[in-house]
VMD Tcl script that draws the C-alpha trace (Angstrom):
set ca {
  {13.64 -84.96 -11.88}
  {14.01 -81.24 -9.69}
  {15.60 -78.10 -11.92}
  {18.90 -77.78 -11.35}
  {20.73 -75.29 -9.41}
  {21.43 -73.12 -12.45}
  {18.02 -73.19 -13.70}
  {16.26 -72.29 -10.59}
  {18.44 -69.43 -10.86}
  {17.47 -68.26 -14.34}
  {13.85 -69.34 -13.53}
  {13.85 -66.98 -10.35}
  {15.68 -63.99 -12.70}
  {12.87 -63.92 -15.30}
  {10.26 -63.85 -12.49}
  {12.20 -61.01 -10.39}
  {12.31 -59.15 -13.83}
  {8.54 -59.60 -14.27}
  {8.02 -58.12 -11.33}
  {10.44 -55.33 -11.83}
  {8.50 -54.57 -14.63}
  {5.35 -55.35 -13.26}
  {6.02 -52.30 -10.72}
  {7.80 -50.07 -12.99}
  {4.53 -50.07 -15.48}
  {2.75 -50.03 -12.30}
  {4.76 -46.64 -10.41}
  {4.53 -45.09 -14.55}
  {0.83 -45.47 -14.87}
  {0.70 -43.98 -11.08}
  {2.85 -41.41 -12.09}
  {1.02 -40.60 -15.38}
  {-2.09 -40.36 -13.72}
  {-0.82 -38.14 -10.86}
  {0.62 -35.73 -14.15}
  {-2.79 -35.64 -15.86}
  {-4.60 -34.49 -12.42}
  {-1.51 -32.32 -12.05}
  {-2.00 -30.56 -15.74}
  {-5.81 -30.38 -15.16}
  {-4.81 -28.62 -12.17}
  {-3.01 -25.82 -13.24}
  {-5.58 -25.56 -16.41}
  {-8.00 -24.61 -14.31}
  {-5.64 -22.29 -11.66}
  {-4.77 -20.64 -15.32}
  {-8.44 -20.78 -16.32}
  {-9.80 -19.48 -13.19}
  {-7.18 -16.38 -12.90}
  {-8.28 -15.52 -17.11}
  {-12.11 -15.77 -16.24}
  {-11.23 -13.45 -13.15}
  {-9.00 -10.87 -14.61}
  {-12.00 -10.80 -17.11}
  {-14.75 -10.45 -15.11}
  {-12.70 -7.51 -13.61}
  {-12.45 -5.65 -16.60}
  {-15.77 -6.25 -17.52}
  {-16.69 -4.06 -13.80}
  {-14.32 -1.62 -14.71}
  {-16.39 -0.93 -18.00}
  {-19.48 -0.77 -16.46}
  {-18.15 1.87 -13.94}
  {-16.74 3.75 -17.22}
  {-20.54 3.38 -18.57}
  {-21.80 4.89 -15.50}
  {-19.78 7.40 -14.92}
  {-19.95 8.82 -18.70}
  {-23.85 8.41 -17.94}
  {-23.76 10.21 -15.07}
  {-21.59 13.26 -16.83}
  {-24.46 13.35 -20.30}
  {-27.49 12.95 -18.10}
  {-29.42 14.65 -15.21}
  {-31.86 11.70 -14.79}
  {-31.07 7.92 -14.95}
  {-34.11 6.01 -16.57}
  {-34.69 2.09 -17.78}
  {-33.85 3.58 -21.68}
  {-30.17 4.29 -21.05}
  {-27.40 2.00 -22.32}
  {-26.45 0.75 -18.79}
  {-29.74 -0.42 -18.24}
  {-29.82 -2.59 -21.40}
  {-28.65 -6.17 -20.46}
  {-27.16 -7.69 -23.45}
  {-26.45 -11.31 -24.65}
  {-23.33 -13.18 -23.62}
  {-20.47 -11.91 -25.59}
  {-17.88 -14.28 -26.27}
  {-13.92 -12.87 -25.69}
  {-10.70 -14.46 -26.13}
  {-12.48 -18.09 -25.42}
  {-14.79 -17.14 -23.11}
  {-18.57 -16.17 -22.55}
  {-19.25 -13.19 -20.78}
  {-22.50 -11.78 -19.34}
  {-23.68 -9.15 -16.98}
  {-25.98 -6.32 -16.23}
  {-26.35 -2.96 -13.87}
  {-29.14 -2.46 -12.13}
  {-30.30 0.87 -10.29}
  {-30.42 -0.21 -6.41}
  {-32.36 3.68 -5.96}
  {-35.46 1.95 -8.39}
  {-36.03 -0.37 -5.36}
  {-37.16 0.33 -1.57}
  {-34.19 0.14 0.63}
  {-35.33 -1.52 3.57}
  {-32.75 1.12 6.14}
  {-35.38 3.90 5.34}
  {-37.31 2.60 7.98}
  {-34.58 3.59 11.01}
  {-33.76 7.28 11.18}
  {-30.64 9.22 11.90}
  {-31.30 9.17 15.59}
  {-31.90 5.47 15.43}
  {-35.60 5.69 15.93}
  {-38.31 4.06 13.30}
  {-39.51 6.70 10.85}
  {-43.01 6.54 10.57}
  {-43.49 7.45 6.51}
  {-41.70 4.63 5.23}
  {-42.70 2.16 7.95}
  {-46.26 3.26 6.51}
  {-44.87 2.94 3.30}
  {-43.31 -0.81 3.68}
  {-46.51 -1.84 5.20}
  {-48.09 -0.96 1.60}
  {-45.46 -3.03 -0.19}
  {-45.86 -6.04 1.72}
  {-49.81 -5.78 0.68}
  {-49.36 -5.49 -2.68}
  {-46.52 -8.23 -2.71}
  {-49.28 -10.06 -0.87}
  {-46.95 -11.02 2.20}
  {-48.18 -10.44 5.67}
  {-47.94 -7.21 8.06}
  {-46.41 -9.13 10.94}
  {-43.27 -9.00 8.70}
  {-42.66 -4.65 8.62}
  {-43.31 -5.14 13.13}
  {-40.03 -7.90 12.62}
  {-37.96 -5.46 10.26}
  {-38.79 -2.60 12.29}
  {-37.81 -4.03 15.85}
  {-34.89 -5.39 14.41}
  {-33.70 -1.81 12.73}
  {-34.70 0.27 15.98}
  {-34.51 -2.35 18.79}
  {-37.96 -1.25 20.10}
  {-41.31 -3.01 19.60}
  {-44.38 -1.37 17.48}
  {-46.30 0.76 19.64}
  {-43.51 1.54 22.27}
  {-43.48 4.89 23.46}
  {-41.40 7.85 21.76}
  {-39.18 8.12 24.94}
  {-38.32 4.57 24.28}
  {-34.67 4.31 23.85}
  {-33.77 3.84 20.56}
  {-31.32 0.22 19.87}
  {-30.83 -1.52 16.95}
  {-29.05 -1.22 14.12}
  {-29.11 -1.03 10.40}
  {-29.51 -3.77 7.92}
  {-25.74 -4.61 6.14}
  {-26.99 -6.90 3.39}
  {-30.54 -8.31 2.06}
  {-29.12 -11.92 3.62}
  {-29.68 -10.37 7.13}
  {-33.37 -10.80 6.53}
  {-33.38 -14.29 6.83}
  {-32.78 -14.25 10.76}
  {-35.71 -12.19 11.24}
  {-39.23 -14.18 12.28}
  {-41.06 -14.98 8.98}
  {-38.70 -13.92 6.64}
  {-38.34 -17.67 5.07}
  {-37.27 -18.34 1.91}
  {-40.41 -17.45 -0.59}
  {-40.31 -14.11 1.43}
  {-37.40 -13.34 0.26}
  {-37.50 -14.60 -3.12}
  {-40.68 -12.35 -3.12}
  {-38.83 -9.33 -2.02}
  {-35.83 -9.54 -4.42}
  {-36.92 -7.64 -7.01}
  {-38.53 -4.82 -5.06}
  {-36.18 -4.16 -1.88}
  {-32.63 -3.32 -1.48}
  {-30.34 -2.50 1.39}
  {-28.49 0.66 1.18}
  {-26.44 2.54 4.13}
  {-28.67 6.06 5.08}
  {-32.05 6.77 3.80}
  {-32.07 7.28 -0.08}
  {-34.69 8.26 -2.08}
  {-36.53 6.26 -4.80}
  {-35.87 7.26 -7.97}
  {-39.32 7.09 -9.82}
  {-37.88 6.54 -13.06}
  {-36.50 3.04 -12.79}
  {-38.89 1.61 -9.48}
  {-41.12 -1.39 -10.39}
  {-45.05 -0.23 -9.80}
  {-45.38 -1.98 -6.54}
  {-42.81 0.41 -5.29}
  {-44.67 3.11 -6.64}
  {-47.55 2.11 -5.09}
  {-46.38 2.20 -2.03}
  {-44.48 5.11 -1.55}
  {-47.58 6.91 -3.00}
  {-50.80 7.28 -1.09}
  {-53.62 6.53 -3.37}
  {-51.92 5.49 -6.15}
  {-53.43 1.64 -6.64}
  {-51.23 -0.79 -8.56}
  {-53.09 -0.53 -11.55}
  {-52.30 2.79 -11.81}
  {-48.87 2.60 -10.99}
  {-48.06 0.00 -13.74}
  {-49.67 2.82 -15.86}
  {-47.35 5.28 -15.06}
  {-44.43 3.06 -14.85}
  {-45.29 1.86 -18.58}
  {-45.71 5.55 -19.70}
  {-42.42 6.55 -18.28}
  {-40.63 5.04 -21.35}
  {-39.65 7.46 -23.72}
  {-41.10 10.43 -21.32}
  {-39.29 9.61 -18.33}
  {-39.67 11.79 -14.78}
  {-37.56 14.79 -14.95}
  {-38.05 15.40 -11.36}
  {-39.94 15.05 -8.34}
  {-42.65 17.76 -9.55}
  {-42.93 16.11 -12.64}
  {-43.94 12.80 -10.88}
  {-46.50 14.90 -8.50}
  {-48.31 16.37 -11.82}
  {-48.28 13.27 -13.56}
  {-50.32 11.32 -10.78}
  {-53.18 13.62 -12.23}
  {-55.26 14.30 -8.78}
  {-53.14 17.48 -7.07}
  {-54.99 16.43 -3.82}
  {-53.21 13.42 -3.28}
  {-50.87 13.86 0.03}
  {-47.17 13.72 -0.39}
  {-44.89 10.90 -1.46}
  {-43.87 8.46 2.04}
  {-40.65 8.25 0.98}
  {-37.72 10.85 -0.68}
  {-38.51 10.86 -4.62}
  {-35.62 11.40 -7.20}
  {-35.26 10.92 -10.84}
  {-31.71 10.25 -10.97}
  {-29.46 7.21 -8.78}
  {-26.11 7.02 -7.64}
  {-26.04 3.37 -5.82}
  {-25.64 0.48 -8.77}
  {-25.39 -2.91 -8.64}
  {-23.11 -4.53 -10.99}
  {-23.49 -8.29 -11.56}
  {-20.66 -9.96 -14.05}
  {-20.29 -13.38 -15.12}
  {-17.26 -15.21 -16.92}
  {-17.40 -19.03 -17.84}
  {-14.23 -20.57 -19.91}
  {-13.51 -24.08 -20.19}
  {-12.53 -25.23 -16.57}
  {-13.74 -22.35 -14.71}
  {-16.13 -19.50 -13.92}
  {-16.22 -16.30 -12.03}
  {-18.87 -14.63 -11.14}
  {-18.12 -10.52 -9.32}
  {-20.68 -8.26 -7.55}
  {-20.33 -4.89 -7.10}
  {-22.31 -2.11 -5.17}
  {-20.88 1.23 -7.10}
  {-21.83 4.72 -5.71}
  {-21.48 7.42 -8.19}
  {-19.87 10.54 -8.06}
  {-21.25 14.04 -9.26}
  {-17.84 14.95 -10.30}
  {-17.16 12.53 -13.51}
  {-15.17 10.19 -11.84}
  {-15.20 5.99 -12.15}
  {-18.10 5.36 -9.33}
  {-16.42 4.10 -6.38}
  {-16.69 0.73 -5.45}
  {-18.55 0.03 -1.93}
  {-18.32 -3.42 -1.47}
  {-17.22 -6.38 -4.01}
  {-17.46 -10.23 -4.40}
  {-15.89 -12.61 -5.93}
  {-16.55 -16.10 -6.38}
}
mol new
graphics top color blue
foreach p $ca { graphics top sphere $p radius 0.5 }
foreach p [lrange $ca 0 end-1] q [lrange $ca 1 end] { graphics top cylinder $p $q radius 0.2 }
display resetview
């Protein structure tokens, strides 16, 4: 026998209410979801602005450490508090780590290209050494050089002079050989700094030592390098009578014992983010907070 009219009704009620309910649990689990991504969201945006804020701060002290350096001390040398890096601190729920390091300890590669735009001889010379006792090949100062002066090695001084100089170490890798162990090689040893700078003796690794000194081997230059600590170079003379042969010739590149170009790495991790800021500083000789030349952020 077929339902009656009134209970195909009621029959048809309870399943339209099912599915009612069926969508409603449905639209609420949809919408539930869509508030958990939304929360995790804005944890993070909140996360992310903390870890940034903190990494800032954490710069600003390091250009307060420099600059009260700077205002105590004539030299800068691998002893001083800035040069210490220290373990992560942890602050306000998160872990914070950084160091400074003295761009003027390494060779900076715009040395090589004068004021007039021309290649400068000394510390082509002198980057030619490096690359030997890095154990990377010659062809690579000819690629730097005709890419800093616009003229090939052995063209004539009359030779127009092109180019241009070198913005940041990543410019190397468009240059012919400069793959990627190259520049992992380099890292450590090269920088890139606007102008010709000089080298300050008191914080350069020994290869770059080496280098900028005419018959000073390796060996010898991790020698002086390790007896720097706790005597460091008070100045360029200094350096010269330490070598301990008075007829070596001169240094190939400027020699200082103080910097004023420092790099300033910071990181910040917290829960649902990180930050990580760079920061090329150049010091002033008047006390102030070193100025900032270029930043990242990421």
């Amino acid at each position: 026998m077929s339902p009656r009219p009134n209970e195909r009704q009621r029959g048809a009620a309870v399943v339209a209410a099912l599915l009612v309910v069926a969508l409603v649990s449905a639209t609420m689990a949809t919408l539930l979801t869509d508030l958990d991504a939304w929360i995790d969201d804005v944890d993070s945006a909140r996360d992310k602005a903390q870890a940034t804020e903190q990494a800032r701060n954490a710069v600003a002290y390091a250009r307060a450490l420099l600059a009260a350096d700077g205002a105590s001390n004539a030299i800068d040398t691998l002893d001083e508090d800035w040069a210490r890096e220290l373990p992560p601190l942890r602050h306000e729920g998160a872990r914070i780590g950084g160091r400074i390091v003295d761009l003027q300890g390494r060779f900076n590669l715009n040395n090589l290209r004068r004021e007039d735009g021309r290649l400068d001889p000394q510390a082509f010379a002198a980057y030619r050494r490096l690359l030997a006792i890095l154990g990377l090949p010659d062809k690579l100062a000819n690629a730097l050089a005709e890419r800093l002066t616009g003229t090939r090695e052995g063209a004539s001084d009359d030779a127009p002079a092109g180019g241009r100089p070198l913005l940041a170490f990543g410019e190397l890798q468009g240059l012919a050989g400069y793959d990627a162990g190259v520049l992992a090689r380099l890292a450590g040893e090269v920088c890139v700094l606007a102008g010709s700078q000089p080298v300050n003796v008191n914080t350069a690794p020994a290869a770059v030592l080496s280098a900028l000194q005419p018959g000073l081997s390796p060996a010898a230059a991790a020698s002086l390098a390790s007896g720097r600590r706790g005597l460091p170079f008070r100045d360029s003379g200094d350096f010269r009578n330490r070598l301990g042969d008075p007829g070596l010739p001169g240094s190939l590149l400027p020699i200082a014992a103080a910097s004023r170009h420092f790099l300033i790495e910071i990181e910040v991790d917290r829960d649902r983010a990180r930050s990580r800021v760079t920061s090329l500083v150049r010091r002033n000789p008047n006390g102030r907070l070193p100025e900032i030349v270029w930043q990242t952020l990421l």
